[in-house]
N, C-alpha and C positions, 0 to 999 in steps of 0.2 A: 371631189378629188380625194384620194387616198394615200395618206403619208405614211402610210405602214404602220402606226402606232396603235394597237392595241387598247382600247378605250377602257378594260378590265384591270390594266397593268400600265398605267399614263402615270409616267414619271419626271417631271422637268427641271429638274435641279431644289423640288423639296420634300416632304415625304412623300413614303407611296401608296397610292390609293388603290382600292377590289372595290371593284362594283359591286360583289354579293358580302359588303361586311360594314360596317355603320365606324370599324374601328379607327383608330386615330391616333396625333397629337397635337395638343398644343405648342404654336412656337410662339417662343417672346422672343422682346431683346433683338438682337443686330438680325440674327436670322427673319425674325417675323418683319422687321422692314424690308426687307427683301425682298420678300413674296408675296407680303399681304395684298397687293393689290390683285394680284390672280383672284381672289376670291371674288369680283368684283364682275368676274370675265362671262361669256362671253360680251365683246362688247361691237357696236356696229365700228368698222374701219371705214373714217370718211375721208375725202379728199379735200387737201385745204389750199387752196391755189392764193399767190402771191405775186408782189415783181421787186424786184430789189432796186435799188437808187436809179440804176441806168433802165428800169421798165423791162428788166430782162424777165421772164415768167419763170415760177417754179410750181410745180405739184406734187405734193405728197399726204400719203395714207397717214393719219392720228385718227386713233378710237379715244383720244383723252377728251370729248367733247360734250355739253349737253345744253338742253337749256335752261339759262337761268330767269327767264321771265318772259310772261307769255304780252306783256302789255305795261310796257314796250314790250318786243319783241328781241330778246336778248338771249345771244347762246355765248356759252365758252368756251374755249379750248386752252390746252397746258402742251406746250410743243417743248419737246431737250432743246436745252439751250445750244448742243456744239450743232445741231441742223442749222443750216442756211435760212430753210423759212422762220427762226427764230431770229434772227438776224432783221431780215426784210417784216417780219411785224414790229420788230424797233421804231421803225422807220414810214413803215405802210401807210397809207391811213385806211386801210381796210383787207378781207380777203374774202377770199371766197367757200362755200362749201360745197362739194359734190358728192352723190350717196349711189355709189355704184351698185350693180348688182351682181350676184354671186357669182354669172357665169361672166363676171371681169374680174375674175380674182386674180388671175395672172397678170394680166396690166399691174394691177394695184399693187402686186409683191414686185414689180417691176419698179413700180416709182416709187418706194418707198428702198430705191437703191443702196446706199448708206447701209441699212440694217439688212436686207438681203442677198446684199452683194452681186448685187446684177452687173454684168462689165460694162460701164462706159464711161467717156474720157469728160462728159459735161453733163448739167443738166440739159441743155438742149437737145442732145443726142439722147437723152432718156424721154425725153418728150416724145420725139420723134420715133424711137423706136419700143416704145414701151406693148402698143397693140393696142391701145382705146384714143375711138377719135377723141378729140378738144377743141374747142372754139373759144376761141381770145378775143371775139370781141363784143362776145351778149354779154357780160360783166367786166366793171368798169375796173375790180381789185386784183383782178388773175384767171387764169383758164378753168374753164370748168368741162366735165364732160357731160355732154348733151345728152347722153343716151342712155342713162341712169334711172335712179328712180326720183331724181330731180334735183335742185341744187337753187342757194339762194346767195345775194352777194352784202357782205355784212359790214357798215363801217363801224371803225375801233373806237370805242368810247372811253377804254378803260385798259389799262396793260398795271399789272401786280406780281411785285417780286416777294415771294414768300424766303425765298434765301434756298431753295430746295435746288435739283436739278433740270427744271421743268418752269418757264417762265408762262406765265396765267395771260391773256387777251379777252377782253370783252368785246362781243363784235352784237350793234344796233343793226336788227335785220331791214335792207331798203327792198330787195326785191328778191321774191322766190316764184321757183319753177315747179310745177308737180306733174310727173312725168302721163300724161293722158290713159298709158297704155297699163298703169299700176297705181293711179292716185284720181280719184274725186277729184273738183276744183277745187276741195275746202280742206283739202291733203288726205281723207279717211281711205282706207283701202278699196279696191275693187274686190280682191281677192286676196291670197296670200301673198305678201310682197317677200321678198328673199335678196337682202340686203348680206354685204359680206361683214362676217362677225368673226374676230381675232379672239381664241381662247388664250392664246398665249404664243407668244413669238412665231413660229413658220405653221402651226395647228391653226384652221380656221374653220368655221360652220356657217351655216345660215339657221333661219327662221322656216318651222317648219310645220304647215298648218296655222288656221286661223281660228278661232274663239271667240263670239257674241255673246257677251252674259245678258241677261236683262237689269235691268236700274229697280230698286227693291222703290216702291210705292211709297208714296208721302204720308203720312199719318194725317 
């Protein structure tokens, strides 16, 4: 997809960057909280499925995600607090994760309505009309989408309020999917998988080519 923006001259609200020039600045202080996390980008946008008290479903796009231990099996996520699914992991005792793929990127800026401003009157109508099927009932914490490059369903072991804008979830992985058509059974790639990765607000990429290094020999 092409947002019109100039990769040479990509400007987003901090300094501006040339791809043929190394030059720069340094930002501290209020400004460099602002932006610092760009530096961090691109990052994969997953899908985090929830239900709120009455078991009503919601899903939406966060790239604040990763894992924080392989055994247990523990990932995180940092959701704004004024979202809804921040709310409903108050409450949850688990959610979900789904890891779309590039050509659902439109779904995904769909449901990530709030910040896109996609028109509709509910979450369920964003559900419904967003463009990517979901199924509600192979995970037990909220919808996921099936046809991804897989998705696993996580209970909360652990929720941390740092005082920021972004409240912190630990989720204990019970069961993951890895999509036949892009994953091994033991999640490693087939080929190039091409997940959707947010550089920054409505900018997005994927993954592009794959690379096997070899393991350097044991002495």
């Amino acid at each position: 997809m092409n947002f019109g923006v100039p990769v040479s001259s990509f400007q987003a609200g901090g300094p501006k960057f040339h791809a043929d020039t190394i030059e720069g600045h340094v930002i501290s202080n209020k400004r460099a909280r602002a932006v610092a996390h760009r530096l961090l980008a691109p990052r994969v946008a997953y899908l985090i499925g929830t239900k709120d008290d009455t078991g009503e479903p919601d899903l939406i796009p966060v790239s604040n995600l990763t894992s924080a231990s392989t055994d247990p099996q523990h990932v995180v996520v940092a959701v704004f607090k004024e979202w809804q699914t921040y709310y409903n992991l108050m409450i949850a005792p688990g959610f979900t994760v789904s890891v779309p793929t590039y050509n659902q990127l439109d779904a995904v800026w769909k449901l990530g309505s709030k910040y896109s401003k996609f028109p509709v009157d509910s979450i369920r109508e964003k559900l419904q009309t967003c463009g990517i099927e979901l199924d509600h009932e192979q995970a037990s914490y909220g919808p996921i989408a099936p046809f991804g490059i897989g998705w696993m369903n996580c209970r909360i072991v652990a929720r941390i309020d740092l005082s920021g804008n972004h409240g912190i979830f630990v989720g204990e992985v019970e069961n993951v999917w890895f999509n036949p058509q892009f994953l091994n059974s033991d999640g490693t790639p087939k080929g190039s998988v091409e997940p959707v990765m947010q550089q920054t607000g409505n900018v997005f990429t994927t993954a592009d080519g794959l690379a096997a290094l070899p393991y350097f020999a044991d002495d």
